[in-house]
ROSE-4610 file (N, C-alpha, C; in Angstrom, 1 decimal, always signed):
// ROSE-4610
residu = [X/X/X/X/X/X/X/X/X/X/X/X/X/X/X/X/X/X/X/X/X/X/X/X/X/X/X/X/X/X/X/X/X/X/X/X/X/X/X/X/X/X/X/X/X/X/X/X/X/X/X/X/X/X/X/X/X/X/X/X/X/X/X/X/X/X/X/X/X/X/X/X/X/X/X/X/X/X/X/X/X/X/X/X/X/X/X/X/X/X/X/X/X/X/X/X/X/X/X/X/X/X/X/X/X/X/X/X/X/X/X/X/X/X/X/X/X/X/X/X/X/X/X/X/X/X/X/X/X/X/X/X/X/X/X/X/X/X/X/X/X/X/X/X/X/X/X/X/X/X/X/X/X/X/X/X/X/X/X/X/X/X/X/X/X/X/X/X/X/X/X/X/X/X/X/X/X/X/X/X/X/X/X/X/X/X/X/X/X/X/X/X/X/X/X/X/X/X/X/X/X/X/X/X/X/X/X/X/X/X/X/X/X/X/X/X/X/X/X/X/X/X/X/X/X/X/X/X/X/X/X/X/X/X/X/X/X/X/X/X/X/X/X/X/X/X/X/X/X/X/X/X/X/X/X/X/X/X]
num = [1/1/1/2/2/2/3/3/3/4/4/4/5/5/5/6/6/6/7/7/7/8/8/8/9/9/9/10/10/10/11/11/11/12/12/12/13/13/13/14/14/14/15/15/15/16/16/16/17/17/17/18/18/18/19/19/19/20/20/20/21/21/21/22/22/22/23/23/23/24/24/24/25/25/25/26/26/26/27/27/27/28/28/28/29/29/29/30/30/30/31/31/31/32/32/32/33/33/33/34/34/34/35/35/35/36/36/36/37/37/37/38/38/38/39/39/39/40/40/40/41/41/41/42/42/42/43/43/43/44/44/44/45/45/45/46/46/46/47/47/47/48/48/48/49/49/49/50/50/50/51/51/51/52/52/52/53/53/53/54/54/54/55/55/55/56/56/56/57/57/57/58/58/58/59/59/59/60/60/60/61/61/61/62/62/62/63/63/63/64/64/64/65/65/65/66/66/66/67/67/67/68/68/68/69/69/69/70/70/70/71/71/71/72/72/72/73/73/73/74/74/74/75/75/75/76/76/76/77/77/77/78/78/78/79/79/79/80/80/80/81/81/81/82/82/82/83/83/83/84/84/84/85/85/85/86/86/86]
x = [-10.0/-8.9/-9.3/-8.1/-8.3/-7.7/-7.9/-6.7/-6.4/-5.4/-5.0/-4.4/-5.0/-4.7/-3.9/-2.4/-2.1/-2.8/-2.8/-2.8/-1.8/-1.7/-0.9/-1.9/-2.0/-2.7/-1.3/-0.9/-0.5/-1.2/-1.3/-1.8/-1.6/-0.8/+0.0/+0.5/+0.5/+0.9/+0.9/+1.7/+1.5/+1.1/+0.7/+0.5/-0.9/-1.9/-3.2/-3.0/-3.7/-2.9/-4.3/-4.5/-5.2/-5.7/-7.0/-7.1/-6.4/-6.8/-5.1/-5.2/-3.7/-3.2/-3.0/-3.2/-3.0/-1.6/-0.4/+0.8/+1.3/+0.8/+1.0/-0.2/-0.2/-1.1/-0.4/-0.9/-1.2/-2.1/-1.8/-3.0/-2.8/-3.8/-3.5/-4.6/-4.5/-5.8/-5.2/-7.0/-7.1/-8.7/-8.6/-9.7/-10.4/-11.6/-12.8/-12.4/-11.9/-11.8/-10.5/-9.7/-8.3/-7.6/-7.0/-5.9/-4.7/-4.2/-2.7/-1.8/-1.3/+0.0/+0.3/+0.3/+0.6/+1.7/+2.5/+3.4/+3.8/+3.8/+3.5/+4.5/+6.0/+7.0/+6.4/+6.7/+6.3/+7.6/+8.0/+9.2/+9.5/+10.6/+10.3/+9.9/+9.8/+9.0/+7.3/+7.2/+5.5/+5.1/+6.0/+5.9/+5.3/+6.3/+6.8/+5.5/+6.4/+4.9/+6.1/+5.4/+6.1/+6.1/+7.3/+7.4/+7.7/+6.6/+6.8/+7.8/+7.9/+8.9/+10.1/+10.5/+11.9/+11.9/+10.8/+11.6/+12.0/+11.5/+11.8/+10.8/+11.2/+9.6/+10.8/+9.8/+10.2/+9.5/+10.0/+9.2/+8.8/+8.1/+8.3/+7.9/+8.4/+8.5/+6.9/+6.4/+5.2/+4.4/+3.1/+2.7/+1.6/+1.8/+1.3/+0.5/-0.7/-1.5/-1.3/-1.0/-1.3/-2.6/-3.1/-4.2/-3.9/-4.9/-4.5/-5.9/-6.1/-7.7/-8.4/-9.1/-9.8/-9.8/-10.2/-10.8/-10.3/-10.7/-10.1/-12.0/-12.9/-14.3/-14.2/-13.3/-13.2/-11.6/-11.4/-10.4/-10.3/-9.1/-9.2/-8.3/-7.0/-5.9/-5.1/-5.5/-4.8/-3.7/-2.2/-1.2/-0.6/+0.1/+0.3/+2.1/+2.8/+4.0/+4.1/+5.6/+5.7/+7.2/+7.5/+8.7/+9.3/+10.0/+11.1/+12.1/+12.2/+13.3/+14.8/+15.1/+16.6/+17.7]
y = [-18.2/-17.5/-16.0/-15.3/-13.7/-13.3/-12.5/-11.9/-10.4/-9.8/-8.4/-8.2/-6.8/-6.6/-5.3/-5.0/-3.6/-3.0/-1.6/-0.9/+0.4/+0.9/+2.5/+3.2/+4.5/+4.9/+6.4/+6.5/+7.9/+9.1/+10.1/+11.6/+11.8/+12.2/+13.6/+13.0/+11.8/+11.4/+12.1/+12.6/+13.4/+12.2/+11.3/+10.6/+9.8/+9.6/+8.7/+7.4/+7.1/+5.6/+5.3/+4.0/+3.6/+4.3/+4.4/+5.1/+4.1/+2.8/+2.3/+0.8/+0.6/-0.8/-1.7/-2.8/-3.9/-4.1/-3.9/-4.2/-5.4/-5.8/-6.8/-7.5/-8.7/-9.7/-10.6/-10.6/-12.1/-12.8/-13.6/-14.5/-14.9/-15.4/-15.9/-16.1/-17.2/-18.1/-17.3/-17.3/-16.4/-17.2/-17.5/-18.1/-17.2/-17.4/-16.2/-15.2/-14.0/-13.3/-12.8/-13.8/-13.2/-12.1/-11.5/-10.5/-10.9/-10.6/-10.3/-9.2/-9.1/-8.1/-8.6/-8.0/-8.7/-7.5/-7.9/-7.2/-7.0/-6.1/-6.1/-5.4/-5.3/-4.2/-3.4/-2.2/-1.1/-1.1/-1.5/-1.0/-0.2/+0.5/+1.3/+0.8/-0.5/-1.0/-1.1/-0.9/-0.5/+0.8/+1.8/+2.9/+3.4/+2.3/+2.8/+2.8/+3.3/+2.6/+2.5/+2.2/+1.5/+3.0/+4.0/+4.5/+4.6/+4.6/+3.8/+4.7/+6.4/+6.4/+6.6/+6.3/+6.0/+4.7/+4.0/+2.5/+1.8/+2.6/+2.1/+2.5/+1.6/+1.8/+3.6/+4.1/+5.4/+5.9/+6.3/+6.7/+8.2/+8.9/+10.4/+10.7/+11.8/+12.5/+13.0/+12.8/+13.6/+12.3/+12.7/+11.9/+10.5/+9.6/+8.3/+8.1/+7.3/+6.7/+5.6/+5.0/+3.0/+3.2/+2.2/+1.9/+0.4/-0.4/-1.8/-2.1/-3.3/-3.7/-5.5/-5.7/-7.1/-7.3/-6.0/-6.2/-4.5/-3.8/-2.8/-1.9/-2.3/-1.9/-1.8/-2.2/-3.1/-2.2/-1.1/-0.5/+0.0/-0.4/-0.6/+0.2/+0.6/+1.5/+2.4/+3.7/+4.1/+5.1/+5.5/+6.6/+6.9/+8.3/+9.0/+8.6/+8.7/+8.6/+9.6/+10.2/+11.0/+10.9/+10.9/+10.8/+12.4/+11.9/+13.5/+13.5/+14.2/+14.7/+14.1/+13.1/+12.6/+13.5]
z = [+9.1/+8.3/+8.1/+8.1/+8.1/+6.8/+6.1/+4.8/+5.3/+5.9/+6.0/+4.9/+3.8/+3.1/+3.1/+1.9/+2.2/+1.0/+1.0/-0.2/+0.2/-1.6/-0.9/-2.1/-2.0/-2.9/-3.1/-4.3/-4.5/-4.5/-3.4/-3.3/-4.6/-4.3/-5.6/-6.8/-7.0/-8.5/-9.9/-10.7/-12.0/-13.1/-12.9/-13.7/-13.1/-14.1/-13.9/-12.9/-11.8/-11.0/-10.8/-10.5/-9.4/-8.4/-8.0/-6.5/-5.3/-5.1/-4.5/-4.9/-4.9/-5.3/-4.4/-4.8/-3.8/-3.5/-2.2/-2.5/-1.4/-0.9/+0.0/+0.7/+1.5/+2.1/+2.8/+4.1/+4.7/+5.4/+5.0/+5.4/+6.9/+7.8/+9.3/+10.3/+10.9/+11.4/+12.9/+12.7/+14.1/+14.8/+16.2/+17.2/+17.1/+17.7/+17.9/+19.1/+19.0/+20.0/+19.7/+19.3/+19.2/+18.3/+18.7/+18.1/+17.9/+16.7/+16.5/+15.9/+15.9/+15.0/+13.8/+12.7/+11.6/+11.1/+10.6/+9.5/+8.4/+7.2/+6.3/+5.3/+5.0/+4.9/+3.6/+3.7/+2.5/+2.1/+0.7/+0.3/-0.9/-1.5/-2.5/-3.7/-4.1/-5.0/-5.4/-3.4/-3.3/-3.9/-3.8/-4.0/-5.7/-6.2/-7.6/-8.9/-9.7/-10.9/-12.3/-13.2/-14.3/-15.3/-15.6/-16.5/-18.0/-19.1/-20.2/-20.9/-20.7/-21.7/-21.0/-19.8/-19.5/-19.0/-19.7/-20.2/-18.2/-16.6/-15.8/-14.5/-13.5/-12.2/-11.7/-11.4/-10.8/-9.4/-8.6/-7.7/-7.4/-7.3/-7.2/-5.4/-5.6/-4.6/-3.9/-3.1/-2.0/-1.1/-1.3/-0.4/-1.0/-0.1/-0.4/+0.9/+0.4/+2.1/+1.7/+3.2/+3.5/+3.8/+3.5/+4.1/+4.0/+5.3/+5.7/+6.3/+5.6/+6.1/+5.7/+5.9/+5.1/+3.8/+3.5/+1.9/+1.2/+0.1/-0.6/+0.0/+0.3/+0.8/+2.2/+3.2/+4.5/+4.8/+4.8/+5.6/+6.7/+7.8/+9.0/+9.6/+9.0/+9.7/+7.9/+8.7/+7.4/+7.9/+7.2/+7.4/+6.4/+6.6/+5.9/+5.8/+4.4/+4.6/+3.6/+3.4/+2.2/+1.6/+0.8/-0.1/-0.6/+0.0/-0.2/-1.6/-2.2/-3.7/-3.2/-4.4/-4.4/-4.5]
């Protein structure tokens, strides 16, 4: 058994975060040798964080890293995505 884990970490956050959050996983049996593709969707809920005084998840605008790997110690593929102003 394998665990590919996602994380995202917010760059530019104006607010204290996590250096990165756990936002997805799957799990999947893999033979000795073998490779697969695994998929993982980032959606804007990945993105978000919980705003206490507007009371809702907000996302802000700049840049976020994936990173995707075994473990949060054990990272294997990381990119760059960014969020542009509504």
């Amino acid at each position: 058994n394998e665990v590919v884990q996602l994380y995202v970490r917010d760059v530019e956050s104006s607010v204290r975060q996590p250096l990165k959050q756990l936002k997805g996983f799957r799990r999947i049996n893999l033979k000795k040798g073998e490779t697969r593709t695994v998929t993982i969707p980032v959606t804007v809920k990945n993105l978000s964080y919980w705003d206490e005084g507007k009371k809702q998840s907000v996302v802000e605008p700049g840049k976020f890293e994936i990173l995707v790997g075994s473990s949060s110690s054990d990272i294997r593929l990381k990119a760059m995505l960014e969020v542009s102003k509504q």
